[in-house]
C-alpha positions as CSV (number, residue, x, y, z in Angstrom):
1,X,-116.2,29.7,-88.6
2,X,-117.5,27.1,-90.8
3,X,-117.5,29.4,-94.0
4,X,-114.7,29.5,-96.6
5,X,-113.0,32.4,-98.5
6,X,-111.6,31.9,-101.8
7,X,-109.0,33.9,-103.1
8,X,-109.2,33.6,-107.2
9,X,-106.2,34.6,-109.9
10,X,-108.5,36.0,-113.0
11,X,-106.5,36.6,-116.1
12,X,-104.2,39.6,-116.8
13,X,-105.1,39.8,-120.4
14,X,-105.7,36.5,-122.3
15,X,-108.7,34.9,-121.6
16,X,-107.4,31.5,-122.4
17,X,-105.3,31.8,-118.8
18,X,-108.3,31.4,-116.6
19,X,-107.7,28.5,-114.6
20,X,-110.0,25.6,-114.9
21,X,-109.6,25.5,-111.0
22,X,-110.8,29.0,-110.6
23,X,-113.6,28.3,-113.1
24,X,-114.4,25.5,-110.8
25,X,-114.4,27.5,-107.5
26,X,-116.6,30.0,-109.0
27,X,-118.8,28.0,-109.6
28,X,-119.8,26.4,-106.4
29,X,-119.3,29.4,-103.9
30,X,-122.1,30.9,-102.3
31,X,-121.0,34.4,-102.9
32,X,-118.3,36.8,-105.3
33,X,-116.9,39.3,-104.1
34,X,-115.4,41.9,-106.9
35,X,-112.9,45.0,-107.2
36,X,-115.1,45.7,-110.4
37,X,-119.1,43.8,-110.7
38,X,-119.1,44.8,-114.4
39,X,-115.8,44.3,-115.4
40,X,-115.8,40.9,-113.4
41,X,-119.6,40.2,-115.2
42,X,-118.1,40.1,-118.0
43,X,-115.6,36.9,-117.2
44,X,-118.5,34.9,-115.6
45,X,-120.7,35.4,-118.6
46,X,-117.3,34.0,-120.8
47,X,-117.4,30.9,-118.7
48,X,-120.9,31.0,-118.4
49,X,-121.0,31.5,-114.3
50,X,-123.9,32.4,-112.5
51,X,-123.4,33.7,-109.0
52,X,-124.6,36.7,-106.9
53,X,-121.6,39.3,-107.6
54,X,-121.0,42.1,-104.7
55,X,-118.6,44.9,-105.3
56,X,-115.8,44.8,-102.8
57,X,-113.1,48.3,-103.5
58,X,-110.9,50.5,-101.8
59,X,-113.9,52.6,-100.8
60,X,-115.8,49.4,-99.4
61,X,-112.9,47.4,-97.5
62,X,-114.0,48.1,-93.9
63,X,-117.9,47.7,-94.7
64,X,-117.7,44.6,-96.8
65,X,-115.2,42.9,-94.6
66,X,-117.3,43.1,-91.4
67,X,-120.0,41.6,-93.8
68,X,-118.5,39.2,-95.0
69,X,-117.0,37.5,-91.7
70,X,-120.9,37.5,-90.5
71,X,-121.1,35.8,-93.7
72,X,-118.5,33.2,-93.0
73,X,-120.5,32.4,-89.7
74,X,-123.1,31.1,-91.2
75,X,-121.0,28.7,-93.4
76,X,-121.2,30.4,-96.4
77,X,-118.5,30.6,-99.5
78,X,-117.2,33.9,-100.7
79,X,-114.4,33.8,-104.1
80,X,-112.5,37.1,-103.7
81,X,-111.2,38.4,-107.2
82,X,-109.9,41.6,-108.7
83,X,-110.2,43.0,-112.2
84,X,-107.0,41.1,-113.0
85,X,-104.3,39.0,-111.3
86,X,-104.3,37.7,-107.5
87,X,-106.1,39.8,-105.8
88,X,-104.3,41.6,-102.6
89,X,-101.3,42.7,-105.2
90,X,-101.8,46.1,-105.5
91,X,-105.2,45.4,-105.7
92,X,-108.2,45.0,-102.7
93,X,-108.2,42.1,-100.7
94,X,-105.6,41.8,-98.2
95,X,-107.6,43.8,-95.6
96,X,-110.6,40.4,-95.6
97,X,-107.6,37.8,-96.4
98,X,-106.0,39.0,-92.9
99,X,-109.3,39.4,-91.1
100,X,-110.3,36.0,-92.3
101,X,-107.2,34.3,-91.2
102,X,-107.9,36.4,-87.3
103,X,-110.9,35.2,-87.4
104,X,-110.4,31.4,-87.9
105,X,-111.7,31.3,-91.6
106,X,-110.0,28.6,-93.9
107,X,-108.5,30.5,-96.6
108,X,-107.9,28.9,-100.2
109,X,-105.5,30.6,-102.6
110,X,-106.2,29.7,-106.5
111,X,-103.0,30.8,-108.3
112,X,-103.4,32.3,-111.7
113,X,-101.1,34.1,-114.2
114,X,-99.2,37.3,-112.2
115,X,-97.6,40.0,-114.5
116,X,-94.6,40.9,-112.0
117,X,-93.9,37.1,-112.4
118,X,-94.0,37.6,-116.8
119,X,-92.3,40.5,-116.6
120,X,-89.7,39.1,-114.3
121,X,-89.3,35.8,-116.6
122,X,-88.9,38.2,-119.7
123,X,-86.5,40.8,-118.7
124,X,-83.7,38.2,-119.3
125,X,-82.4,40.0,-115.3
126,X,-81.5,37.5,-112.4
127,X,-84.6,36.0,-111.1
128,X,-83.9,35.1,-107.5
129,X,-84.0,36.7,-105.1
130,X,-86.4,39.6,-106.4
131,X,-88.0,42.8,-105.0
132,X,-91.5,43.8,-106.0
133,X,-92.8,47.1,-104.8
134,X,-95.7,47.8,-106.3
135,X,-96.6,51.1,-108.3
136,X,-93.6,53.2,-108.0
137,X,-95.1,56.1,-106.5
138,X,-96.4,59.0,-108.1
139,X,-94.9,62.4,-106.7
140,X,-91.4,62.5,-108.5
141,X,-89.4,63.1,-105.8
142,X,-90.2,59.7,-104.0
143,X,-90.6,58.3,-107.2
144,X,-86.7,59.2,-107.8
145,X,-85.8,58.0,-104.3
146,X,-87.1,54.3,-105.3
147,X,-85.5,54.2,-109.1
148,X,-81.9,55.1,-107.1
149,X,-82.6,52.6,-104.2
150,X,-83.9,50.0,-106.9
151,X,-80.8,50.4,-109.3
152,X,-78.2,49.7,-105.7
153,X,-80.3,46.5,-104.6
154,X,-78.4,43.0,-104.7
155,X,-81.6,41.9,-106.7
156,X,-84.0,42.8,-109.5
157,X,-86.7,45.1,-108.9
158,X,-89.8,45.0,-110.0
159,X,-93.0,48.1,-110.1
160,X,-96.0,48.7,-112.1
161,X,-96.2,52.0,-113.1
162,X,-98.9,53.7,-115.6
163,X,-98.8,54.5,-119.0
164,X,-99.8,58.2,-118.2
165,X,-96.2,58.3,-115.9
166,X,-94.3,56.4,-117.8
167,X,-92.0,58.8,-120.0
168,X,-91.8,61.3,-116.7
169,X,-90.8,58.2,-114.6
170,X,-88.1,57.6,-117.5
171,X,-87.0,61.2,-117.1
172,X,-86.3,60.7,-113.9
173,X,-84.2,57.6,-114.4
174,X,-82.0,59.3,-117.5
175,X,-81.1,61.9,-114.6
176,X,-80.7,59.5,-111.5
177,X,-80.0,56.0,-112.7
178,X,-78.6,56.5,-116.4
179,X,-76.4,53.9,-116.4
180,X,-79.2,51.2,-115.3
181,X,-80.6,48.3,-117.7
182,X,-84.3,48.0,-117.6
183,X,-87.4,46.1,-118.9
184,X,-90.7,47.7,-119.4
185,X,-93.0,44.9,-120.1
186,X,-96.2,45.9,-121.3
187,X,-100.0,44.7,-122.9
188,X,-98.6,41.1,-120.9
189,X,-100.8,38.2,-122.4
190,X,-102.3,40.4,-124.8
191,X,-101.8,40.5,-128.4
192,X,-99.3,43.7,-128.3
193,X,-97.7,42.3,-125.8
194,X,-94.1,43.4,-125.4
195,X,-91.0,43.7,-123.6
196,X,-88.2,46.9,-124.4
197,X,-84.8,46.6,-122.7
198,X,-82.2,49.2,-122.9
199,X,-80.7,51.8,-120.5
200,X,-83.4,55.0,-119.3
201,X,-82.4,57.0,-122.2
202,X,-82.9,54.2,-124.9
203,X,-86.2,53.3,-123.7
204,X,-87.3,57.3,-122.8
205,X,-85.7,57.7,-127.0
206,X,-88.6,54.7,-128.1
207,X,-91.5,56.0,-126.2
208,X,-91.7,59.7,-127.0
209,X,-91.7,58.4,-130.6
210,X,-94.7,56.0,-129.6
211,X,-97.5,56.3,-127.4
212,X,-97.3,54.2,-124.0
213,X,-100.3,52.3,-124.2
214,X,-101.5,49.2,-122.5
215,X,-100.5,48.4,-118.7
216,X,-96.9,48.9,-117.7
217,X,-94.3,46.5,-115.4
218,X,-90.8,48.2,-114.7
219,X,-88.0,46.0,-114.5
220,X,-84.7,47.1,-112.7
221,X,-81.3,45.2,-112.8
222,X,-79.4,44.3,-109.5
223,X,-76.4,46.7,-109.0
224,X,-74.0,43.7,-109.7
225,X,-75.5,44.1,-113.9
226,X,-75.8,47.5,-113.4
227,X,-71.9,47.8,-112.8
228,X,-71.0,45.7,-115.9
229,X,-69.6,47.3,-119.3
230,X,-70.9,44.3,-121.5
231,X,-74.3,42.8,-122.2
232,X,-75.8,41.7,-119.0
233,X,-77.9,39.6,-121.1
234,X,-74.5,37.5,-122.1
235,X,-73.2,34.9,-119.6
């Protein structure tokens, strides 16, 4: 395999993130592959890239990855990217990033701004170790399963979770975790970007009065805060 594949961090938000490294890569690979053409057309016209784009989803995985490694064979370059983030984080991509590395492809990682990683940093919880698990899921009563396994861990926790779920994901907490200190971090890198601390009842109080909006990270204490009677944010 004398093809490369490119896996490229795109910003969460803010434009300004965008890695001059990644503007770089783009640039010079044969090939991008994208979770969204139009939504990724956009950022190449900002920084005035001009490359063949090809969509590469959930629905086109198995298709585009069995294209792409005959692609790799005949030395091309492919950048990997996803509408926002590292692509392979609860995004597309790990399904060609594992059959590239079977296959003897050099893989090339181009780090870029990650929300769990803001979100983490802002929540003002213990940063190492963490857990990241993704969305939490969507049927409540797995979704209550994770919040109680979440608030017992020895570390912070970390989910996305959408706006549309996020006051019934909050009901859940007030019942099963009440006594829990959390961060939704939201809009990260945007301009209404903004981080809410405060047990499940203070934060399910704020957002029936306003309209979740933007894109959501859930951030869930380590049992050790969990269990204190003071501010876990003091020493």
């Amino acid at each position: 395999m004398s093809g490369k594949l490119y896996v490229v961090a795109t910003p969460i938000g803010n434009l300004e993130d965008m890695p001059p490294r990644a503007v770089r890569v783009l640039r010079e690979v044969d090939l991008i592959a994208a979770e969204d053409t139009r939504h990724t057309g956009h950022l190449l016209t900002r920084f005035e890239i001009r490359k063949p784009l090809i969509s590469y989803h959930q629905f086109s995985e198995a298709k585009r990855t069995a294209e792409f490694l005959k692609k790799f064979e005949m030395g091309q370059s492919i950048a990997l990217v996803s509408d926002a983030g590292l692509p392979g984080v609860s995004d597309p991509g790990e399904r060609l990033i594992r059959a590239a590395v079977a296959a003897g492809v050099t893989v090339e990682v181009v780090p870029g701004p990650s929300a769990p990683l803001m979100a983490l940093a802002g929540s003002g919880f213990p940063m190492v170790p963490f857990y990241f698990g993704g969305f939490l899921p969507v049927k409540g009563g797995q979704r209550r399963k994770e919040l109680l396994a979440a608030s017992a861990r020895e570390c912070t926790s970390i989910y996305f979770e959408s706006p549309y779920r996020v006051v019934r994901m909050l009901e859940d907490a007030v019942t099963e975790i009440p006594l829990a200190r959390l961060c939704l971090a939201r809009e990260l890198t945007k301009k209404f970007e903004e981080y809410k601390r405060g047990t499940a009842a203070e934060l399910l109080a704020h957002f029936q009065a306003h309209e979740p909006r933007g894109e959501f990270c859930l951030v869930i204490a380590p049992e050790s805060i969990n269990k204190k009677t003071v501010d876990p944010l003091l020493p």
